[in-house]
C-alpha positions in Angstrom: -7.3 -15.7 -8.0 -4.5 -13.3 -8.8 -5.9 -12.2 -11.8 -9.4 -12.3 -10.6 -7.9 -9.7 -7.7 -6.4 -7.3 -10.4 -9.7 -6.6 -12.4 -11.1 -5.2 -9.5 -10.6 -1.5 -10.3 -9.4 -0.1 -7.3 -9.2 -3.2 -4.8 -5.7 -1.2 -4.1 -6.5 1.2 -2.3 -7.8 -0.9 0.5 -4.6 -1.7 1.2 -3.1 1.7 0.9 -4.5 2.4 5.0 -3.9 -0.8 7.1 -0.1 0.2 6.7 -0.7 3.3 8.4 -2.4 0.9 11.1 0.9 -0.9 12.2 4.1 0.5 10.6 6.3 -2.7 10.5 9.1 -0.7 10.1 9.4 -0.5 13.7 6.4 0.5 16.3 6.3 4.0 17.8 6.1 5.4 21.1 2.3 5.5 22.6 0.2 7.9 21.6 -2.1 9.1 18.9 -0.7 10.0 15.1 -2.1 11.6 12.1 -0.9 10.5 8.7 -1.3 12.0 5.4 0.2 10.0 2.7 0.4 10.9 -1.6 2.0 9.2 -4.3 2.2 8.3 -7.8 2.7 5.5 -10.3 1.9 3.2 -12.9 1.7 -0.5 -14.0 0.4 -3.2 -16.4 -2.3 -5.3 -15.7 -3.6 -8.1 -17.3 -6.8 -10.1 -17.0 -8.0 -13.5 -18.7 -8.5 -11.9 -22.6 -7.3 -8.1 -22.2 -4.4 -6.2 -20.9 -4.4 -2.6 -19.3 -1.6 -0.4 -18.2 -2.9 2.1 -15.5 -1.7 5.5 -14.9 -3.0 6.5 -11.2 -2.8 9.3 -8.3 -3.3 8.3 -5.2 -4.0 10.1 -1.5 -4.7 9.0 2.0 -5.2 10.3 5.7 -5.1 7.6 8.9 -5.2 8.3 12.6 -3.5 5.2 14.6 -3.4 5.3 18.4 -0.6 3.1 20.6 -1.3 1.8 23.7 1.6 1.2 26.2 0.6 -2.3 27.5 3.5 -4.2 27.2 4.9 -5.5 30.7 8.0 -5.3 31.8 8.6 -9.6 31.4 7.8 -8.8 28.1 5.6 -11.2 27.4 2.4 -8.8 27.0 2.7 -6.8 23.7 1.8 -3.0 22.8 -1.5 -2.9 21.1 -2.0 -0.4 18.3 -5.7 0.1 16.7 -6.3 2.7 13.6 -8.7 3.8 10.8 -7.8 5.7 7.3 -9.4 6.5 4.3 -8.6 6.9 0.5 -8.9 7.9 -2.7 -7.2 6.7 -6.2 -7.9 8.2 -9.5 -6.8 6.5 -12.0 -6.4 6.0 -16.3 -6.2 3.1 -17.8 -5.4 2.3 -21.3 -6.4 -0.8 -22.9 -3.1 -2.4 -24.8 -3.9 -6.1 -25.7 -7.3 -7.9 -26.8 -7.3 -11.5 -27.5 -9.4 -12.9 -30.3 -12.3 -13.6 -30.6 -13.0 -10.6 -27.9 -13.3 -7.0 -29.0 -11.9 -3.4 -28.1 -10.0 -0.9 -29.8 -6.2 -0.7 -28.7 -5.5 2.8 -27.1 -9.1 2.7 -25.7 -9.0 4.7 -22.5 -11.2 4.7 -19.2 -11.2 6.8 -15.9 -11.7 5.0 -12.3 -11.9 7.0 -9.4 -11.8 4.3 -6.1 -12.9 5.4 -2.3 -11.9 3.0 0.3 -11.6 2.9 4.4 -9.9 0.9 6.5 -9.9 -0.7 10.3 -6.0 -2.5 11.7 -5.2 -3.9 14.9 -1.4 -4.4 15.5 0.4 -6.4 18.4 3.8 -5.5 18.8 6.6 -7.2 21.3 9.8 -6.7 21.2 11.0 -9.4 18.6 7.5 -10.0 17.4 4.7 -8.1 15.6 1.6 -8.9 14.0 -1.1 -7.0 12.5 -4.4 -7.9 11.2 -7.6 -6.0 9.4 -9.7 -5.7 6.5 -11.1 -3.1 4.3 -13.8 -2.3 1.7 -13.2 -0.2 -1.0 -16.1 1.2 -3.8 -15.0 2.3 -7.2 -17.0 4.5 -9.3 -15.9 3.3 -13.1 -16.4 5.8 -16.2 -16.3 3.7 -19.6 -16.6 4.7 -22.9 -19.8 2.5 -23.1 -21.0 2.2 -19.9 -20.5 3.3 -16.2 -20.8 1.1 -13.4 -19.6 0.6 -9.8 -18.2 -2.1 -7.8 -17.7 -2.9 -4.2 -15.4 -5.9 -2.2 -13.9 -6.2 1.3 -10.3 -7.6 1.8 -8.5 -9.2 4.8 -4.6 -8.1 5.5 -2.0 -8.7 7.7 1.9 -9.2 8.6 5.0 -10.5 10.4 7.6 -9.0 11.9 10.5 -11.0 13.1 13.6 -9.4 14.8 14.1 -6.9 17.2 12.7 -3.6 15.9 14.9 -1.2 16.9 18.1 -2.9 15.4 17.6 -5.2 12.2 13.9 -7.2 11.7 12.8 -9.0 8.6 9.2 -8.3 7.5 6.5 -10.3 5.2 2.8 -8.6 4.6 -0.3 -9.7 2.6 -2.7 -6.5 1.9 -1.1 -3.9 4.6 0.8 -1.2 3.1 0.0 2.5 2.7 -0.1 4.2 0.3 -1.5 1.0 -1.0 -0.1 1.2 -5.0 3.2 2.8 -4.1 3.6 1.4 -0.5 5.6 -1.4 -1.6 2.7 -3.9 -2.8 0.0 -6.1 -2.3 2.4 -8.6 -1.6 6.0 -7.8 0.0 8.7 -9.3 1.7 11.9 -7.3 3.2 14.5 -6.5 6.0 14.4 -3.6 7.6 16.3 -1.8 10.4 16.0 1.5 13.0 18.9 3.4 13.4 18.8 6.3 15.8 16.0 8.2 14.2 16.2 7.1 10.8 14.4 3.8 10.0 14.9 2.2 6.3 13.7 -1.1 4.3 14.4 -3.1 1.3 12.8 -5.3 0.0 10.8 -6.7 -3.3 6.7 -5.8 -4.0 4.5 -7.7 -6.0 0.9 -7.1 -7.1 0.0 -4.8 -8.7 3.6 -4.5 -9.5 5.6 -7.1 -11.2 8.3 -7.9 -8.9 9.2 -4.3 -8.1 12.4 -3.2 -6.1 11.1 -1.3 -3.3 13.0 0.7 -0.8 11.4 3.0 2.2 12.9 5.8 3.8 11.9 7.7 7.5 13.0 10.1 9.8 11.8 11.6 12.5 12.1 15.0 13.9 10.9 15.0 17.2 7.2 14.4 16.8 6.7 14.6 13.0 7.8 12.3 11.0 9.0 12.3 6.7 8.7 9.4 4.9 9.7 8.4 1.4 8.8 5.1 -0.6 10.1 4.1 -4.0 9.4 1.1 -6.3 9.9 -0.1 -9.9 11.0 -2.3 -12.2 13.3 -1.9 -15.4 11.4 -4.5 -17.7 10.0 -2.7 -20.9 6.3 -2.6 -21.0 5.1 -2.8 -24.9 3.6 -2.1 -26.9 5.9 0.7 -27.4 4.1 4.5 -27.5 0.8 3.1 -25.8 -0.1 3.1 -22.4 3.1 3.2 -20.4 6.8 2.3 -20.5 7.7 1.0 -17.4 6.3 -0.3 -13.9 7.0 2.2 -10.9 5.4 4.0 -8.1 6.8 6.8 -5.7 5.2 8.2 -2.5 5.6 11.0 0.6 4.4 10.5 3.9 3.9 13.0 6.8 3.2 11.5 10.5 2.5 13.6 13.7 2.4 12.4 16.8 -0.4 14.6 18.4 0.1 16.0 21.8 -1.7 14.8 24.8 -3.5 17.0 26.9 
């Protein structure tokens, strides 16, 4: 399944906007927000007889709106809905070809992935959850053929704790941006601290159990974000493709005024 998942070009991006969708790390106030999100990275994939390590740029733009509905017993939660949309380009270098299969080491090819996304999020005070999907198309330029491909992929995630001290956090599919929001797959503890939230945590997928950490603070009604993930394990061969597994990303939220 896993390695079926990673030969789909640009299956990643679909995950890059459901994050926007709920923010785990803690929900906001109600309102509406505009998100652009941009980051950059790179990380070895293999599938059943070849191996690629992919160089990639990514960029997103989400729009989330929070509905104050949770009562005062607490037992009805805040309801959050959003939509985004992205686009990865993306190199990747073929390093490994088993026999009896063919294709020249150092063989490149350029992918250029569009996806959009819809999230619904229910937040209470020591609960969240978030669910959605997304479909993704990804144009693929080869060096014998071009081609596109097309999927749609359910997300969601757990929040337990209460989000504006210390929580712990477990998502499937809902990060943004998708390759350097943490990972496919990601599991973490988080906390809010005045207006500073952060998170730590490990990614997996695309990522080979990357160290992630996420950074935000908020200045009245924007917001700055910062996400950073890698791992130190050497990627050979040595002077193809890439060295190393890692991804970086900025954020910028605003909370839009309502008239």
């Amino acid at each position: 399944m896993q390695k079926k998942i990673r030969q789909l070009p640009i299956l990643f991006l679909i995950l890059a906007i459901s994050p926007f969708v709920v923010g785990f790390e803690s929900p906001d106030s109600s309102g509406t927000y505009a998100k652009f999100a941009g980051g950059r990275g790179a990380f070895h994939m293999s599938g059943c007889h070849r191996a690629h390590d992919v160089d990639f740029w990514e960029g997103y733009a989400s729009v989330k709106h929070r509905f104050d509905t949770r009562s005062k017993s607490g037992l009805t939660p805040d309801v959050s809905v959003g939509a985004a949309a992205g686009i990865i380009p993306e190199k990747r270098t073929l390093v490994k070809v088993d026999t009896p299969y063919t294709g020249t080491i150092g063989t490149t090819e350029q992918h250029t992935g569009y996806a959009g996304s819809a999230f619904v999020a229910l937040e209470w005070r020591w609960l969240g959850l978030n669910a959605g999907v997304t479909g993704i198309n990804a144009w693929i330029i080869g060096n014998d053929s071009n081609y596109t491909t097309r999927t749609f992929v359910p997300g969601g995630g757990i929040r337990i704790g209460p989000w504006k001290s210390v929580y712990v956090t477990a998502e499937v599919y809902n990060d943004e941006p998708f390759f350097t929001g943490g990972g496919w797959i990601q599991m973490g503890i988080g906390g809010k601290f005045f207006d500073t939230k952060l998170w730590v945590g490990e990614g997996g997928i695309p990522y080979t159990n990357a160290a992630v950490l996420k950074a935000a603070h908020a200045w009245g009604p924007l917001e700055v974000s910062f996400i950073a993930q890698g791992n130190p394990k050497n990627i050979p061969p040595a002077n193809i493709g890439i060295d190393h597994e890692y991804g970086v990303s900025l954020g910028l939220e605003y909370r839009i005024p309502n008239f």
